[in-house]
C-alpha positions as CSV (number, residue, x, y, z in Angstrom):
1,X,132.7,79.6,107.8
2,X,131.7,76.5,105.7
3,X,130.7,74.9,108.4
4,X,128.5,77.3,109.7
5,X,126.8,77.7,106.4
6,X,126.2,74.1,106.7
7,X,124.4,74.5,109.8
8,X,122.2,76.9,108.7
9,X,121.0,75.6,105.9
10,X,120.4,72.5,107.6
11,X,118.0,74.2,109.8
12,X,116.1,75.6,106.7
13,X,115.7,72.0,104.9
14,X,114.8,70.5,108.5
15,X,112.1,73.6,108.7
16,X,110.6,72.6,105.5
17,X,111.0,69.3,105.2
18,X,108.9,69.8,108.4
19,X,106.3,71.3,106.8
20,X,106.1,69.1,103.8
21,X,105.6,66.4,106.5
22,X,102.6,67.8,108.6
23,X,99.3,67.2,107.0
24,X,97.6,70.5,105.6
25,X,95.8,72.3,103.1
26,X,98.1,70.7,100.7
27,X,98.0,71.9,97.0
28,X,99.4,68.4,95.7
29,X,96.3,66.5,97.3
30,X,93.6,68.6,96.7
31,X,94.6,68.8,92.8
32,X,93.7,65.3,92.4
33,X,89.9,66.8,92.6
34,X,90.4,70.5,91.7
35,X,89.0,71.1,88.2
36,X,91.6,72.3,86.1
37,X,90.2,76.2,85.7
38,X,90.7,76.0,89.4
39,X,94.5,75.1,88.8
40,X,95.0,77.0,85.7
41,X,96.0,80.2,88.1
42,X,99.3,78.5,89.7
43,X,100.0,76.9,86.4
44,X,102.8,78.2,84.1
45,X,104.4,78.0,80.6
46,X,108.1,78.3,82.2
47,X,108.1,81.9,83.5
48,X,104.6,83.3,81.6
49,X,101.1,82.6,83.1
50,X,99.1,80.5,80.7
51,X,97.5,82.1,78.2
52,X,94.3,81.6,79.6
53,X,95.1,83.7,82.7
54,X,95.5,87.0,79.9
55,X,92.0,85.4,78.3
56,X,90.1,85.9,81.9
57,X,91.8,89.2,82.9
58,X,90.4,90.8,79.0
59,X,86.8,88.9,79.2
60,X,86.2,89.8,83.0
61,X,89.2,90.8,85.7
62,X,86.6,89.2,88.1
63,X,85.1,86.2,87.6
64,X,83.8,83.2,89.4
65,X,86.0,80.5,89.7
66,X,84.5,77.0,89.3
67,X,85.3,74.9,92.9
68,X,84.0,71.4,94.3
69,X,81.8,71.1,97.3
70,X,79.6,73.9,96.7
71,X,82.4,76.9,97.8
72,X,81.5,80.3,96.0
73,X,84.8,81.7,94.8
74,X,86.0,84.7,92.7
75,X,89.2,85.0,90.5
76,X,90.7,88.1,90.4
77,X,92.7,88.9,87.5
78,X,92.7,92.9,86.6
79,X,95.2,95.0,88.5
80,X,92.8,98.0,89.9
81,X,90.3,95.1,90.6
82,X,93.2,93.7,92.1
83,X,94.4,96.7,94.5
84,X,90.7,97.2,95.1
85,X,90.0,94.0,97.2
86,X,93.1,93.6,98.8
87,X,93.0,97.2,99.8
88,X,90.0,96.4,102.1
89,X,90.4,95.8,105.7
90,X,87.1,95.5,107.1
91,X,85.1,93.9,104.0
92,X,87.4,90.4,104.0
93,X,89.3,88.7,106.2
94,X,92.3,86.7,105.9
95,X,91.9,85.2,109.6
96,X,93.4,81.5,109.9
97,X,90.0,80.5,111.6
98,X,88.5,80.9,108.1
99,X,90.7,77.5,106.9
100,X,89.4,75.4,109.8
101,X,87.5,72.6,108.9
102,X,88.6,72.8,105.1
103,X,90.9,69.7,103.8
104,X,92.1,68.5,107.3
105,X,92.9,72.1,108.3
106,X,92.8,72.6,112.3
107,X,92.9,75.2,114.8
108,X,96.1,73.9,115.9
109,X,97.8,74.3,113.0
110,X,97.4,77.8,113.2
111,X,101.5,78.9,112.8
112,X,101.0,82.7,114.1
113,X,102.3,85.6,112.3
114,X,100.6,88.3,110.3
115,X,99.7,86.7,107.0
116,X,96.8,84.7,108.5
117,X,95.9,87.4,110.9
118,X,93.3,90.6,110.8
119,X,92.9,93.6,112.9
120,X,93.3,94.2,115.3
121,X,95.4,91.4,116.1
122,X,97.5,91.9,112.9
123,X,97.5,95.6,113.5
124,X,99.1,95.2,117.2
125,X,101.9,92.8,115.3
126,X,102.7,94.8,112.2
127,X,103.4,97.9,114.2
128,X,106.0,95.9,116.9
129,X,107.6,94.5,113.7
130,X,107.7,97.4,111.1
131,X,110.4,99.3,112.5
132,X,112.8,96.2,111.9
133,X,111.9,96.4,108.4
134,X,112.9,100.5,108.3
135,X,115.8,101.0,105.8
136,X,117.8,102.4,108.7
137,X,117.4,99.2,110.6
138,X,118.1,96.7,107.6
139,X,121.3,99.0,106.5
140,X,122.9,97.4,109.3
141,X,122.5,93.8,106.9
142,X,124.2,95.3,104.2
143,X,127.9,94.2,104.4
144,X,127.1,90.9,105.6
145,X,125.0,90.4,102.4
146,X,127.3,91.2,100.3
147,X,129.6,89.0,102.5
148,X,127.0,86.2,102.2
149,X,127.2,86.5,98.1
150,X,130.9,86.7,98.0
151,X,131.1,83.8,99.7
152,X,128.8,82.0,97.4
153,X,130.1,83.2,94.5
154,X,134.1,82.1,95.7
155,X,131.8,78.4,96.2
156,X,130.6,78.4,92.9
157,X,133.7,79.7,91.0
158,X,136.2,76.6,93.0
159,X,133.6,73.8,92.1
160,X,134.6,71.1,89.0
161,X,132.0,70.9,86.2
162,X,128.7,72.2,86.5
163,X,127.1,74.3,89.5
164,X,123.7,73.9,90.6
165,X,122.6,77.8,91.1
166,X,119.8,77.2,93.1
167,X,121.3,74.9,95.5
168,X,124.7,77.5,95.7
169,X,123.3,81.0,95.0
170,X,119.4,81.3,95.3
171,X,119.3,79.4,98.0
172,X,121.8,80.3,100.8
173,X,121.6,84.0,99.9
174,X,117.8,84.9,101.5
175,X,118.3,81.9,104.1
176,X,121.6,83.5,105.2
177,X,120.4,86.9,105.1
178,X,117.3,85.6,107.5
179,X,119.6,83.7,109.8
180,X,121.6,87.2,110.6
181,X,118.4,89.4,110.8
182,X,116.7,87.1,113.0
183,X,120.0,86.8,115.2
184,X,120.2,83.2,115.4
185,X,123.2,82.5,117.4
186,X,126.2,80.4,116.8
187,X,125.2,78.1,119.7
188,X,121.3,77.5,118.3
189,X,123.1,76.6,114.8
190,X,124.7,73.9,116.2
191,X,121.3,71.9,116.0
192,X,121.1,72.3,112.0
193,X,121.0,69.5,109.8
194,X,121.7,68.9,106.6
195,X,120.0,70.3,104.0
196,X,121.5,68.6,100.9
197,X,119.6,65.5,100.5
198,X,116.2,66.8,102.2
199,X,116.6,69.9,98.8
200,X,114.5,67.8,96.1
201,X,112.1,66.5,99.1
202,X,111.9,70.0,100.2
203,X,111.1,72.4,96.9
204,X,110.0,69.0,94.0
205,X,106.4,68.8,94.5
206,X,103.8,71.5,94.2
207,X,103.3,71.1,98.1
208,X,102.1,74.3,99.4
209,X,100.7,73.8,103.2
210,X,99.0,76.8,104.5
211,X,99.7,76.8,108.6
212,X,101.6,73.4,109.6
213,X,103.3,73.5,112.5
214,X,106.2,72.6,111.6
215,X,109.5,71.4,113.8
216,X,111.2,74.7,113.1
217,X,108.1,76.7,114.9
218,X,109.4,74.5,118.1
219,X,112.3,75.2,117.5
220,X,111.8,78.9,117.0
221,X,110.1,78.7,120.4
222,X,113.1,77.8,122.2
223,X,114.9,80.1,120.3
224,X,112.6,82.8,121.7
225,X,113.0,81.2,125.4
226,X,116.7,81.9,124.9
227,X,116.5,85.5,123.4
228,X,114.0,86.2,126.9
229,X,116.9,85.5,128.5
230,X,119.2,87.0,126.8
231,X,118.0,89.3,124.4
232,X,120.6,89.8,121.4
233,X,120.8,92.2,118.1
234,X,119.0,90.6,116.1
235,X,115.0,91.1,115.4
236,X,113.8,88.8,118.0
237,X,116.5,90.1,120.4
238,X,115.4,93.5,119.5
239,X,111.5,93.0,119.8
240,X,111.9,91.4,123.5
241,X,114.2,95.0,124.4
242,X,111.7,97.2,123.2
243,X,108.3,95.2,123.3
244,X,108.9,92.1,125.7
245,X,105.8,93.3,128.0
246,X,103.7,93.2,124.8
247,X,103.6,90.2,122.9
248,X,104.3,86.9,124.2
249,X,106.6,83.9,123.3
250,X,103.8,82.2,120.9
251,X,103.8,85.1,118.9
252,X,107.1,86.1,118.8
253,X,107.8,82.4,117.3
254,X,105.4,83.5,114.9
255,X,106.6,86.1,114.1
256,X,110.1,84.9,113.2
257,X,108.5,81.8,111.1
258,X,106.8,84.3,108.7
259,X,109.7,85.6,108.2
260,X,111.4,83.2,107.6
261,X,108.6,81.6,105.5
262,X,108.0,84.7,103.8
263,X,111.3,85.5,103.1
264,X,112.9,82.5,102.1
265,X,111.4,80.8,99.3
266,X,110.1,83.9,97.4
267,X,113.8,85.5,97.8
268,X,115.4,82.4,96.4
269,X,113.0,81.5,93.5
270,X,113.6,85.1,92.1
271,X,117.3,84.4,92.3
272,X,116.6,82.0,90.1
273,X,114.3,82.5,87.9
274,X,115.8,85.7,87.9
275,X,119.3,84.3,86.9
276,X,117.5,82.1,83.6
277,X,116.2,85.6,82.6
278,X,119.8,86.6,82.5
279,X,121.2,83.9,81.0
280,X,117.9,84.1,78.2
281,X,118.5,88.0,77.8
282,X,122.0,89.4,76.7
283,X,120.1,93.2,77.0
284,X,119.5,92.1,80.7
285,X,122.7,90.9,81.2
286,X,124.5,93.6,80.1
287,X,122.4,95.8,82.2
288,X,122.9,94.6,85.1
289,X,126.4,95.1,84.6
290,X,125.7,98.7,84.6
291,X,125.0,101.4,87.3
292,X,122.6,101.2,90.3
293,X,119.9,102.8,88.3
294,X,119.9,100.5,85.5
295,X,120.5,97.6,88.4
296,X,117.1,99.0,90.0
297,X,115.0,98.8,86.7
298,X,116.1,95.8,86.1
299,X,115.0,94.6,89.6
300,X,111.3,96.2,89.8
301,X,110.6,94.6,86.1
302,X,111.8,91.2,87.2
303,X,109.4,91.8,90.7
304,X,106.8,92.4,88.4
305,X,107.3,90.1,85.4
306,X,107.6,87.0,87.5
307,X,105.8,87.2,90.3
308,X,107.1,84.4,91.7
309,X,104.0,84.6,94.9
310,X,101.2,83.8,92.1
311,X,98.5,84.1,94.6
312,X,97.8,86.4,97.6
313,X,96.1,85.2,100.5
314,X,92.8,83.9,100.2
315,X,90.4,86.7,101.3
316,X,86.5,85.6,103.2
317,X,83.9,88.6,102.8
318,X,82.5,89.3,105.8
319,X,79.6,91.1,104.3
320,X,78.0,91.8,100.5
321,X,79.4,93.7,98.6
322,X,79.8,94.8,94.5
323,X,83.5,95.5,93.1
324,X,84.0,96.1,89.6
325,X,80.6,94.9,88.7
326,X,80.9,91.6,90.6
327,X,78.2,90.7,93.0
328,X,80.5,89.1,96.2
329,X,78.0,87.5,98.8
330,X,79.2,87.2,102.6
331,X,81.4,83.8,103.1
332,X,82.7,84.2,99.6
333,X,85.9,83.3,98.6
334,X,87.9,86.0,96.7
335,X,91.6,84.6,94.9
336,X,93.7,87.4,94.0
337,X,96.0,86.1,91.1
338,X,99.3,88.6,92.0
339,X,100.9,87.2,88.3
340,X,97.6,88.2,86.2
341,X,97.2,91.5,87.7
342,X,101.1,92.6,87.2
343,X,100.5,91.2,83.5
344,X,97.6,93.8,82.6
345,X,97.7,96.1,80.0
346,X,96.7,99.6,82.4
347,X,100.2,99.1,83.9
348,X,102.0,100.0,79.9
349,X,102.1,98.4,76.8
350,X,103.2,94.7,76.7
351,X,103.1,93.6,79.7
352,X,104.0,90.2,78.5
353,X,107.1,90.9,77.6
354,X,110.4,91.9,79.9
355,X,111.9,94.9,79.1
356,X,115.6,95.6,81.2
357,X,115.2,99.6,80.8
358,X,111.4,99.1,81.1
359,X,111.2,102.4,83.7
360,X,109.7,101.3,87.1
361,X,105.7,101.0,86.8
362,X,103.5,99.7,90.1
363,X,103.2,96.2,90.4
364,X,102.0,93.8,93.1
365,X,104.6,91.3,93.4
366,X,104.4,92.0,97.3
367,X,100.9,92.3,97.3
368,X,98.9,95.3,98.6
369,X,97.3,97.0,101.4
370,X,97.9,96.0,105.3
371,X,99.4,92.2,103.9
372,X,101.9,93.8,102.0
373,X,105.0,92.3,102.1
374,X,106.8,93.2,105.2
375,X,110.2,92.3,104.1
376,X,110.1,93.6,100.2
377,X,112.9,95.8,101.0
378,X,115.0,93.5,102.1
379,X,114.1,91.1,99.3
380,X,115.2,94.4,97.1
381,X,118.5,95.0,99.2
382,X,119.6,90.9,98.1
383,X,118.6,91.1,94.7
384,X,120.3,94.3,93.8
385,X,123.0,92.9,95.6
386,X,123.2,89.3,93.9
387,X,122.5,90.0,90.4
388,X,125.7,92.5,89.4
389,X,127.4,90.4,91.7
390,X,126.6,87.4,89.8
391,X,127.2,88.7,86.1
392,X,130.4,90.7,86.9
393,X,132.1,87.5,88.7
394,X,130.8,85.0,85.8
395,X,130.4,87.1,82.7
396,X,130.6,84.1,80.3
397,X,128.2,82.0,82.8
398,X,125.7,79.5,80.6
399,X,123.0,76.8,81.2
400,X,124.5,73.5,81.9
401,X,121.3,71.6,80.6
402,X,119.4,72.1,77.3
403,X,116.4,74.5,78.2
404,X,114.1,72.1,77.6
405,X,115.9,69.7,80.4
406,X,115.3,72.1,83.5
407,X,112.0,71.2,85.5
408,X,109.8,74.2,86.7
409,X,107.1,73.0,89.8
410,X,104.0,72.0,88.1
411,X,101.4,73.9,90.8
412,X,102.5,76.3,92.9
413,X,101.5,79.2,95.3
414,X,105.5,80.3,95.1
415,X,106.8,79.6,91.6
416,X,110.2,77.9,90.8
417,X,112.6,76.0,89.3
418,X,113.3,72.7,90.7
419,X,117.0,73.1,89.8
420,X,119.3,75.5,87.8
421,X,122.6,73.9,86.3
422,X,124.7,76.4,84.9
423,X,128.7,76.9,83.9
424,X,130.6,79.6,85.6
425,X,133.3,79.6,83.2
């Protein structure tokens, strides 16, 4: 078993080390000429927005953001204004082609999927892939997930000295949990590399690129080739059973590496950030401890409170258009900040602050409207899962670093911790 773990998480360092290799719409180079308003969104003071992001939402929840080279853009900071513009399916469009041309971007580097995708081409996809995302479906994953974070946890409780939780539990968990949905065979793991000196490479910068195509799409594709052949039970195997005639390999690769993308990195920084809220919070940590309904409070404030996705897709107005007072133009560029609009005070009073037994309010840590999150339940199913797991195993766990030691990514699309040293005992 340790062996195959090692596999695959060698295959999700050599997918993003992949990535982090392309040239793209790259966050790290374009903040060299960015003006700092511009980066002030996917900044942080550990796990709170900055200040200034609460300042924008109260003087206007949309307001133009200030960018180089002439682009007209909007900020987005007030949740209804929030839910209003990504609720709209024919006023924007989130359509890859809309990046072409920008900061080296090509058509090329388009990596499939439904994130970068409108109707109806995004419509065709989301309904093949939506019934692998039903709760009856993803059931099926719950004893290997909680197989997944025993296994961890029996890791992390036989290792000397201090564990790094983010390389031993946040990470594996969602990448794990991917592997088996997917159906990635024991054969195609055989190709994984390492991921343990590739981690820092992988997650230390504020890299973000929008589209590469990466190594892991071609691999992906042969992955595909295989399932054609033989179709297994997984969610590629089961696509090809029900919907081969339909959608070809290109897409189903596509499909799988927004998954993957989706799923991975978002799942694991909440395990982590998610775990420092713990270790911060004795209330939380105590209930978490407690039954499933105190377990799922506790989960939809942490969705909400971090945010971890800071930013939804960039939407492109297709036509003119007035929301909340704003004046958009056609060509505009509307930025949805996800973090400022789960912060605002319409949702209860203070926002700012986590509360464990806080009861369940909306929130759009998974965005809204036809983008929404795709995988949020499963991303639910893992965190309900890890967290009790977690305190009930180590119940005297504590940081292994002074707080003000632990690095958090600088700018960021998906926020996180660069490491997470903790004792287990």
């Amino acid at each position: 078993m340790g062996s195959l773990r090692a596999r695959v998480l060698a295959w999700v360092g050599r997918r993003y080390l992949a990535r982090q290799q392309k040239k793209g719409f790259d966050l790290e180079r374009m903040s060299s000429f960015l003006p700092e308003s511009a980066l002030m969104p996917l900044r942080r003071d550990e796990l709170d927005p900055l200040p200034e992001l609460g300042a924008r939402r109260a003087e206007a929840p949309i307001a133009k953001l200030d960018l180089p080279f002439g682009m007209n853009a909007w900020l987005v900071t007030g949740f209804e204004e929030a839910k209003a513009v990504l609720g709209k399916v024919t006023e924007f469009s989130t359509d890859f082609t809309n990046l072409v041309g920008s900061a080296g971007v090509t058509e090329d580097q388009n990596p499939g999927g439904l994130g970068f995708a409108d109707p109806p081409v995004h419509t065709r996809l989301r309904k093949l892939l939506t019934p692998e995302f039903t709760m009856r479906r993803l059931n099926r994953l719950t004893p290997r997930i909680d197989e997944i974070v025993t296994e961890q946890l029996d890791l992390m409780a036989a290792a000397d000295g201090p564990v790094d939780l983010w390389r031993s539990f946040a990470l594996p968990i969602p990448s794990l949990t991917i592997c088996e949905l997917l159906g990635v065979s024991y054969e195609d793991r055989e190709d994984f590399q390492r991921l343990g000196t590739a981690r820092f490479d992988l997650f230390g910068g504020a890299s973000a690129s929008l589209g590469a195509m990466s190594e892991s799409l071609t691999y992906l594709s042969e992955i595909v080739k295989k399932q054609r052949a033989e179709p297994g039970d997984g969610l590629l195997g089961m696509l090809i059973k029900e919907h081969g005639d339909e959608i070809d390999d290109r897409e189903l690769a596509g499909l799988a590496d927004g998954v993957l993308t989706g799923g991975l990195e978002t799942t694991a920084s909440m395990l982590a950030l998610g775990a420092l809220v713990l270790l911060r919070d004795e209330k939380a940590f105590e209930a978490v401890r407690g039954d499933d309904e105190s377990v799922h409070r506790f989960v939809e404030e942490l969705l909400r409170y971090l945010t971890v996705v800071q930013m939804a897709f960039p939407r492109f107005a297709k036509q003119d258009m007035e929301i909340a007072g704003a004046q958009i133009s056609e060509g505009d560029i509307v930025l949805v900040s996800l973090s400022g609009a789960n912060r605002d005070g319409v949702l209860g009073a203070d926002m700012e602050r986590f509360d464990p037994a806080r009861e369940p309010t909306s929130h759009l840590a998974f965005s809204y409207g036809i983008h929404r999150c795709i995988g949020a339940e499963l991303a639910r199913m893992e965190l309900r899962t890890a967290y009790p797991a977690l305190v009930r195993r180590f119940p005297d766990m504590r940081l292994a670093v002074a707080p003000e030691d632990l690095s958090f990514r600088q700018v960021s699309i998906v926020y996180g911790l660069d490491a997470l040293p903790v004792l287990v005992r």
